[in-house]
N, CA, C and O atoms as a MOPAC input file, in Angstrom:
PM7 MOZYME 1SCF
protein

 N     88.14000 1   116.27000 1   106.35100 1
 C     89.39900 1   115.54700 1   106.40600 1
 C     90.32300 1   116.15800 1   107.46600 1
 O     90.86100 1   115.56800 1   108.40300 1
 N     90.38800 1   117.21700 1   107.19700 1
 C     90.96700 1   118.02100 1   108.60700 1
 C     90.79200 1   117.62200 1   109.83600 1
 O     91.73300 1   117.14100 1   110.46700 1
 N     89.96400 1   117.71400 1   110.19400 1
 C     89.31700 1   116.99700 1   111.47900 1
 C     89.38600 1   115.35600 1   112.00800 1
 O     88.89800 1   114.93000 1   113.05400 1
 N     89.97500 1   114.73700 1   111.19600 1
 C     90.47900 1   113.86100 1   111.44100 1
 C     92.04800 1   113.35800 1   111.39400 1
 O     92.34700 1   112.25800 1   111.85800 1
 N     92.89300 1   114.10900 1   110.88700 1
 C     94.08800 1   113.76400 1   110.32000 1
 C     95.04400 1   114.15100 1   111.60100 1
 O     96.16600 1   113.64700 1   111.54600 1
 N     94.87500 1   114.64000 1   112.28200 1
 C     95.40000 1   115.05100 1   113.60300 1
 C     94.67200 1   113.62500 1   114.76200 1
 O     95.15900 1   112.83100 1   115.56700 1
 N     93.97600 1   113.78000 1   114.49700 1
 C     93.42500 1   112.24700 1   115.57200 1
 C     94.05700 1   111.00700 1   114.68700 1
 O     94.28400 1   110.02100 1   115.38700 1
 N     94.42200 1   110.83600 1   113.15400 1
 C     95.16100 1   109.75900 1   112.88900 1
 C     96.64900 1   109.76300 1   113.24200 1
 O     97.24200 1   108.77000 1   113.66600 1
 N     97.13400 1   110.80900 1   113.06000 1
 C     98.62100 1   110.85900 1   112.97300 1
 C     98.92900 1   110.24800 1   114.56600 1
 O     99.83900 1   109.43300 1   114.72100 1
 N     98.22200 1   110.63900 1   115.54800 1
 C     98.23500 1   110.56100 1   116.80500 1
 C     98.16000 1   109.07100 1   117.11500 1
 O     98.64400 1   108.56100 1   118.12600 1
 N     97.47500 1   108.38600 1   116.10300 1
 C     97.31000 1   106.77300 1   116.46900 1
 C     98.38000 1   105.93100 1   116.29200 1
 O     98.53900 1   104.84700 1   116.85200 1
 N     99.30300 1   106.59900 1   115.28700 1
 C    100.07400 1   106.10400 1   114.36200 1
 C    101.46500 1   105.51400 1   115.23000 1
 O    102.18500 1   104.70100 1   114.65000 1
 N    101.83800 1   105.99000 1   116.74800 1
 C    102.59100 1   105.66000 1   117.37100 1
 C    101.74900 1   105.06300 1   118.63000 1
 O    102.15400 1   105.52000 1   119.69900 1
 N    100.88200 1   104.32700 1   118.72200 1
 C    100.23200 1   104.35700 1   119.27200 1
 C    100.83500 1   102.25900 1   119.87100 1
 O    101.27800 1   101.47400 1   119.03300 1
 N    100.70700 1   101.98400 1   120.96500 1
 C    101.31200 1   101.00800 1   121.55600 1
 C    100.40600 1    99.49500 1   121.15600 1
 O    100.77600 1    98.33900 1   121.36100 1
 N     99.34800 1    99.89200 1   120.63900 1
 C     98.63200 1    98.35200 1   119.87800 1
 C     99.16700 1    98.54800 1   118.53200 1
 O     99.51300 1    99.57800 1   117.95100 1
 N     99.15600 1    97.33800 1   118.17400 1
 C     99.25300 1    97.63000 1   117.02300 1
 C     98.29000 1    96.75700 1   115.99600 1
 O     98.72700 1    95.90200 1   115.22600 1
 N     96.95700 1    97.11500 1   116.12500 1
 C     95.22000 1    97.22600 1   115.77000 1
 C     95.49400 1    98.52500 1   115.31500 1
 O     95.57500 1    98.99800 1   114.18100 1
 N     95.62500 1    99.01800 1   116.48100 1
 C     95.17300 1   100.74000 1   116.44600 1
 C     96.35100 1   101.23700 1   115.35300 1
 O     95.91100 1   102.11800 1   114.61500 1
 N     97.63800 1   100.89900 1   115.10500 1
 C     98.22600 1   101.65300 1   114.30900 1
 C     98.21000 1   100.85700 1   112.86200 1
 O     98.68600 1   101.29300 1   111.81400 1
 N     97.55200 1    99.58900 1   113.05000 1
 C     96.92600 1    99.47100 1   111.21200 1
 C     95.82500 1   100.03200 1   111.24800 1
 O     95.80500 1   100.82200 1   110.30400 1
 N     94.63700 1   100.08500 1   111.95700 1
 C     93.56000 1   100.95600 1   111.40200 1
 C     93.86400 1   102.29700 1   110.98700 1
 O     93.34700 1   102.72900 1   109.95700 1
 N     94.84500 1   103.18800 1   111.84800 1
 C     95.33300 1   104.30100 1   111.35800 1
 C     96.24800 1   104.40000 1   109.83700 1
 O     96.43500 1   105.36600 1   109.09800 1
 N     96.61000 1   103.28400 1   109.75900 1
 C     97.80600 1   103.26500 1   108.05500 1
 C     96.43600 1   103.01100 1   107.45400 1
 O     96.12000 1   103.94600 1   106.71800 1
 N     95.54900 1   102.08700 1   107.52200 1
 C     94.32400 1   102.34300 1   106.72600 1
 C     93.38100 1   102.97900 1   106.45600 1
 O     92.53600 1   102.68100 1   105.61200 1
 N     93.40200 1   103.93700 1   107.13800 1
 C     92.70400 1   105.49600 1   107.54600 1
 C     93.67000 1   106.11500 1   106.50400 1
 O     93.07400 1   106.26200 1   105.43700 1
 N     94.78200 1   106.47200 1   106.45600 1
 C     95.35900 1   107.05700 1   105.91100 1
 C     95.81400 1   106.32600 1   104.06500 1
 O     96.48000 1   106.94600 1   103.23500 1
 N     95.45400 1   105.47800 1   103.94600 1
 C     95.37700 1   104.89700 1   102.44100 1
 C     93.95500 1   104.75100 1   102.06300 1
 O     93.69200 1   104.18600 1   101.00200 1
 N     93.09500 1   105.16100 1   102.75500 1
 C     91.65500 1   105.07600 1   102.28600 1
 C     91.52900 1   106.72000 1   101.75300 1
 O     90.83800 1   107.03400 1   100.78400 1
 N     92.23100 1   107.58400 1   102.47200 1
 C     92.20300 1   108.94900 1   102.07800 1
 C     93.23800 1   108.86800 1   101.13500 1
 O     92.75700 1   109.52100 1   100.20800 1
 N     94.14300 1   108.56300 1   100.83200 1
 C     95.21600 1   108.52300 1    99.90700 1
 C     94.46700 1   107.91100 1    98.44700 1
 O     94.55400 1   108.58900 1    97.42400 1
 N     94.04800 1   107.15600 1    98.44000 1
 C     93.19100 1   106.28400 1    96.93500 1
 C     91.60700 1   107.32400 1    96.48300 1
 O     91.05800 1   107.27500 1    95.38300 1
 N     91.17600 1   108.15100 1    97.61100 1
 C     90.00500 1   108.70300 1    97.74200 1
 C     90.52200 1   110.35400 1    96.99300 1
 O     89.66800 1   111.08000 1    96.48300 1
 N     91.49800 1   110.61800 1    97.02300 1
 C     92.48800 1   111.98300 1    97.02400 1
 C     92.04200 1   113.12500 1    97.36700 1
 O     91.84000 1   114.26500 1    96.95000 1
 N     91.90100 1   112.10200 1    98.74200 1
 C     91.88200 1   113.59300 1    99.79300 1
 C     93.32700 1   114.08000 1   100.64200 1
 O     93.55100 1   115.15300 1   101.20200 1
 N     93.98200 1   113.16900 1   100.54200 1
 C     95.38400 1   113.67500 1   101.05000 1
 C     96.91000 1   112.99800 1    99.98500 1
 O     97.01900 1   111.91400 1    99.41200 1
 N     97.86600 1   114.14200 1   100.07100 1
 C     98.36000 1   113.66200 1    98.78800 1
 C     99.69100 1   112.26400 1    99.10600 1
 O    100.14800 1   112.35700 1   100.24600 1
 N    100.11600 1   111.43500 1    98.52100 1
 C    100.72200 1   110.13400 1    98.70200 1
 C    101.97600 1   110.48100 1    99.40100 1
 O    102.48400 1   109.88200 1   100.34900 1
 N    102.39700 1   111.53700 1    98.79300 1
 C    103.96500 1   112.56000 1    99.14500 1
 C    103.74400 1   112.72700 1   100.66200 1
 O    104.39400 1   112.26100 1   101.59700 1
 N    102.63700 1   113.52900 1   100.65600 1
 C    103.01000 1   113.95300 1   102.43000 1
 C    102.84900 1   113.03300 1   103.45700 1
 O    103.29900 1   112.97900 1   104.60200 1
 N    101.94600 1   112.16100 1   102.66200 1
 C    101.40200 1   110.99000 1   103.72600 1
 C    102.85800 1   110.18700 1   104.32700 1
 O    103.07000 1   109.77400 1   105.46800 1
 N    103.59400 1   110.14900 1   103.32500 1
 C    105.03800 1   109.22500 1   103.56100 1
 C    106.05600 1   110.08200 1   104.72400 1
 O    106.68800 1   109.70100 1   105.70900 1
 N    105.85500 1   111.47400 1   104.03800 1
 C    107.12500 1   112.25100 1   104.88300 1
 C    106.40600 1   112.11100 1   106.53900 1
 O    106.91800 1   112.20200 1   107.65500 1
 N    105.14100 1   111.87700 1   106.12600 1
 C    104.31300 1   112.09000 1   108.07300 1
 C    104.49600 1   110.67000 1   108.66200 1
 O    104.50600 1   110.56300 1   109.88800 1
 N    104.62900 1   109.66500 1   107.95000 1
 C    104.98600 1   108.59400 1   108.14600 1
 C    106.09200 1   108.11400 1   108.97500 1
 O    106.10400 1   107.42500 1   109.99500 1
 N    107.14300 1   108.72800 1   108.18500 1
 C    108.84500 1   109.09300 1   108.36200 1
 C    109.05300 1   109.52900 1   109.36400 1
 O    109.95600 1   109.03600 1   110.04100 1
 N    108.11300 1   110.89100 1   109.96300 1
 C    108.50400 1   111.52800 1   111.26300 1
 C    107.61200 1   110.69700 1   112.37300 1
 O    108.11200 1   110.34700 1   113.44200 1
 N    106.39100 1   110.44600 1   112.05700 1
 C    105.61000 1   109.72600 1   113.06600 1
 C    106.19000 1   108.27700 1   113.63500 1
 O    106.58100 1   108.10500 1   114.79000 1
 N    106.17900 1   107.84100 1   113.18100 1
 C    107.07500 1   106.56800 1   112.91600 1
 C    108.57400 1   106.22400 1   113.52400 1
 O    109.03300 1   105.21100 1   114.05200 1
 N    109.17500 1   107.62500 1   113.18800 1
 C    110.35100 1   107.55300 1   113.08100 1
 C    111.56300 1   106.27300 1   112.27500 1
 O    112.48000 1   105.60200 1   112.75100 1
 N    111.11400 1   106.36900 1   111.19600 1
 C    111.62300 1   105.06000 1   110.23200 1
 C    112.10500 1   105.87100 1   109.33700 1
 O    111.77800 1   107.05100 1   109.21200 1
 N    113.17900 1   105.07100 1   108.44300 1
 C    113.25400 1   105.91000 1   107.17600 1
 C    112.95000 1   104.69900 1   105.80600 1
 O    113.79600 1   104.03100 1   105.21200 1
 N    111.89800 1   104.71800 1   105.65900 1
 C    111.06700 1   104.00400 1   104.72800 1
 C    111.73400 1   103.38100 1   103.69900 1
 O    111.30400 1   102.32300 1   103.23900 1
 N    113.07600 1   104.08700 1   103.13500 1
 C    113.72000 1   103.31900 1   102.28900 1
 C    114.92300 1   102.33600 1   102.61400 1
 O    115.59800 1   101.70200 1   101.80300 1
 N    115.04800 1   102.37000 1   104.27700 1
 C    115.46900 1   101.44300 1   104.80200 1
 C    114.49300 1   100.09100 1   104.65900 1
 O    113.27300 1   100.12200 1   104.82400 1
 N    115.21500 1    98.97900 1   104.34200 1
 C    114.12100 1    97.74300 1   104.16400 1
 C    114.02000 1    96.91100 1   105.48900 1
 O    113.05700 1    96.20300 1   105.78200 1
 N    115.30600 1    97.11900 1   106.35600 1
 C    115.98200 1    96.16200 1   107.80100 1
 C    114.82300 1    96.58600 1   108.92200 1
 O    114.26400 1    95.96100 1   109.82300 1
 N    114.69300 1    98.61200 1   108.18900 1
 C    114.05800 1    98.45900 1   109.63200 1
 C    112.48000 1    98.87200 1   109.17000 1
 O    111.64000 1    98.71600 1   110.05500 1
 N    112.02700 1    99.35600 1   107.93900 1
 C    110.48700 1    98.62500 1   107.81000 1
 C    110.27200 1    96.97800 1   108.36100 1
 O    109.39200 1    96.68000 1   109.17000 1
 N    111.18000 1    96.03900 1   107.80400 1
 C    110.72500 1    94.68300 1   108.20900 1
 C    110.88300 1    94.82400 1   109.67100 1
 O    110.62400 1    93.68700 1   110.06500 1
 N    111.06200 1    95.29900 1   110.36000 1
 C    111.00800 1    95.44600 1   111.75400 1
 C    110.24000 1    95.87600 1   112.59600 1
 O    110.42200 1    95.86100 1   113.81400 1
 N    109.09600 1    96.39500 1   111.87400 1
 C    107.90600 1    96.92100 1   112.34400 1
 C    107.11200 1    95.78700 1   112.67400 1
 O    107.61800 1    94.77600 1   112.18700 1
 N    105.63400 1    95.45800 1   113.57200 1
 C    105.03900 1    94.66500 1   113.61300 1
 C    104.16900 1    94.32500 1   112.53300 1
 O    103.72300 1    95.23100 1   111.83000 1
 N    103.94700 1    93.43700 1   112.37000 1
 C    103.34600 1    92.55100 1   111.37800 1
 C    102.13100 1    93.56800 1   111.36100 1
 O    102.31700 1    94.59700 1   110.71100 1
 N    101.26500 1    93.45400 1   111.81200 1
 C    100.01000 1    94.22100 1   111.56000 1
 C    100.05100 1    95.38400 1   110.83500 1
 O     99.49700 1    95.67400 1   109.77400 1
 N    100.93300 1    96.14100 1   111.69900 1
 C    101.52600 1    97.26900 1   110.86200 1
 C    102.12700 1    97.43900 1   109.80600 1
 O    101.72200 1    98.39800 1   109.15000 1
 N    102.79200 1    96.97500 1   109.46600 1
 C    103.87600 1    96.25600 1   108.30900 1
 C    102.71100 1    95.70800 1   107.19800 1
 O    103.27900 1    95.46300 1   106.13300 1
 N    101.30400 1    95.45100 1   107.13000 1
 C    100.74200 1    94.91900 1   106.19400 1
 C     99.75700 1    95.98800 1   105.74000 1
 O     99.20000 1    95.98700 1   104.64300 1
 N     99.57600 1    97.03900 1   106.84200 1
 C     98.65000 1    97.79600 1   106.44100 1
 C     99.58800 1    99.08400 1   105.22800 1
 O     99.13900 1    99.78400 1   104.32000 1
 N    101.26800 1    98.89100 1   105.88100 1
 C    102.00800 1    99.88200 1   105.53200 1
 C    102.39600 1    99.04400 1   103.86800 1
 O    102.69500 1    99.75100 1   102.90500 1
 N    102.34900 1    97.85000 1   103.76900 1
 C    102.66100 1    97.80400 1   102.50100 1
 C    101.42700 1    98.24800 1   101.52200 1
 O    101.62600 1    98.86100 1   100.47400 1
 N    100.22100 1    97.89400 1   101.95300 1
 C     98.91200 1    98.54600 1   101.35700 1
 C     98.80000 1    99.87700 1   101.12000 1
 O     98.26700 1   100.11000 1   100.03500 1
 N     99.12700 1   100.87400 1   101.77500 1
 C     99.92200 1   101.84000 1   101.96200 1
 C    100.26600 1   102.52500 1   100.91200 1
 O     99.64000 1   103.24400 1   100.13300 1
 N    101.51500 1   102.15200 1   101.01500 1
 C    102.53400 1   101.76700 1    99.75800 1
 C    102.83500 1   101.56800 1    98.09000 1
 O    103.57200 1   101.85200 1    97.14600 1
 N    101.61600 1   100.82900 1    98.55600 1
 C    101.00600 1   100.05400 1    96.73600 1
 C    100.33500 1   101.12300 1    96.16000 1
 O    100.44400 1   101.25200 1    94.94100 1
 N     99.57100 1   102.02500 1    96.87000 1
 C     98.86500 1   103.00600 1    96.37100 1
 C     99.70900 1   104.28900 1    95.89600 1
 O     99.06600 1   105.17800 1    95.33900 1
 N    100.94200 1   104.44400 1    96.04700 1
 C    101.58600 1   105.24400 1    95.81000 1
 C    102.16400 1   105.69400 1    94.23400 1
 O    102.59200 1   104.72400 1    93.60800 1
 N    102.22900 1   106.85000 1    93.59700 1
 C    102.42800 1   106.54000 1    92.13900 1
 C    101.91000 1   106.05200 1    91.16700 1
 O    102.33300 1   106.14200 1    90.01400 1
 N    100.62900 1   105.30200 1    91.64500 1
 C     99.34200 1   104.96000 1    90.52200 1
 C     98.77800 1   106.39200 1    89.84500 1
 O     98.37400 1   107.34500 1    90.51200 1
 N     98.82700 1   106.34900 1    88.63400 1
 C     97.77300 1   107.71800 1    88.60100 1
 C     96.86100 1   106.90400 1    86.92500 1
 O     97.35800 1   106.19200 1    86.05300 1
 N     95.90100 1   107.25500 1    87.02700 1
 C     95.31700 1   106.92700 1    85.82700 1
 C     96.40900 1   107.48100 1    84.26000 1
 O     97.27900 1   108.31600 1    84.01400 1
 N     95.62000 1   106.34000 1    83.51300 1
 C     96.65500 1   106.89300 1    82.22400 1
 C     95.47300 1   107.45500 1    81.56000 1
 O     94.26300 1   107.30400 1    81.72900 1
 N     96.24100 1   108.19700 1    80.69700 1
 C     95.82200 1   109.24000 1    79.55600 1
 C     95.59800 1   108.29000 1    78.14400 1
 O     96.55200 1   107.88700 1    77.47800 1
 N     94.04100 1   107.98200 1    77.78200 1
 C     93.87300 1   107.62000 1    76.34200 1
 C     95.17800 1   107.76600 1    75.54300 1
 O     95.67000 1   106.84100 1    74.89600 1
 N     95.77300 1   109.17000 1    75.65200 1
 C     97.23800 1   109.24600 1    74.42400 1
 C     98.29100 1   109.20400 1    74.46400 1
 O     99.08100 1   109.55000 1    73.58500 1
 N     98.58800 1   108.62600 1    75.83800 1
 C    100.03800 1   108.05600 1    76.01500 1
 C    100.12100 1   106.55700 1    75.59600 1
 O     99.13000 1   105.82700 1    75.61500 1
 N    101.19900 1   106.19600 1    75.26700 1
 C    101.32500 1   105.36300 1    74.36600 1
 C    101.82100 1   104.03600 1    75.57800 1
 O    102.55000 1   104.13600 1    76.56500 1
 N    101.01500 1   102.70500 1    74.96300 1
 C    101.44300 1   101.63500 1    75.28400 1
 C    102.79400 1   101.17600 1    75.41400 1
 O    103.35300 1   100.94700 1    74.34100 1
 N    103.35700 1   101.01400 1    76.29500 1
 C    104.80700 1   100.34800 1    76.28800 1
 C    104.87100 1    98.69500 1    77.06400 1
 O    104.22200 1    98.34500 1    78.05000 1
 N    105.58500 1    98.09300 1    76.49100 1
 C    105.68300 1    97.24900 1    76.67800 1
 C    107.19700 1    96.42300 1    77.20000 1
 O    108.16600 1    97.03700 1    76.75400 1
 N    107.45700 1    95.62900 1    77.73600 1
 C    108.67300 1    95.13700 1    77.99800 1
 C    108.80200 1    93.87200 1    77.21300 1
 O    108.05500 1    92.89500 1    77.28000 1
 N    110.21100 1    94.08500 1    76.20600 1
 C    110.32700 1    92.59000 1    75.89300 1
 C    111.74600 1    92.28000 1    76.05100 1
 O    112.71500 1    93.03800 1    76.08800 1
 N    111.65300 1    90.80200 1    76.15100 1
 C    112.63400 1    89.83600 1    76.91700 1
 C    113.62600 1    89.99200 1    76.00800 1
 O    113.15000 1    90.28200 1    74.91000 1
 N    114.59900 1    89.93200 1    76.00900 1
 C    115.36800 1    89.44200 1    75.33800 1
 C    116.60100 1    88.20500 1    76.10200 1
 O    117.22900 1    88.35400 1    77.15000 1
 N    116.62500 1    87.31600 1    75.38300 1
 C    117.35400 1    86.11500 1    75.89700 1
 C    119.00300 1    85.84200 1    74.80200 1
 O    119.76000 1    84.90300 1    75.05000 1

């Protein structure tokens, strides 16, 4: 993984933007695989990028290609398997 994560980060500003979704998908294929952790992937994001991710004006401002690989990205973040003994919760409506 090492050996590659320096040749992704490098793609990631990279002037196609092919090349910088294959790289956000390089980097969420290792993120779901847990070889690299979701946390750092974002802060490398942040600096590579130069975005601040919880801005929404200027994520939507990214190119489309990019912008779809980065919401994929994204989605993977904060999933973690549940534990048999944590308890079901549920949401109910109230009207």
């Amino acid at each position: 993984v090492e050996q590659i994560v320096g040749w992704v980060q490098n793609r990631l500003t990279d002037e196609e933007p092919a090349v910088v979704h294959f790289a956000l998908e390089t980097l969420r294929y290792l993120v779901v695989n847990e070889e690299l952790e979701f946390d750092l992937v974002i802060r490398v994001l942040e600096k590579r990028l130069n975005v601040d991710l919880s801005d929404v004006n200027v994520v939507l401002g990214l190119d489309k290609l990019a912008l779809e690989s980065l919401f994929a990205l994204l989605g993977e973040g904060g999933l973690e398997e549940e534990d048999d003994e944590e308890e079901d919760f549920t949401l109910e409506i109230i009207l």
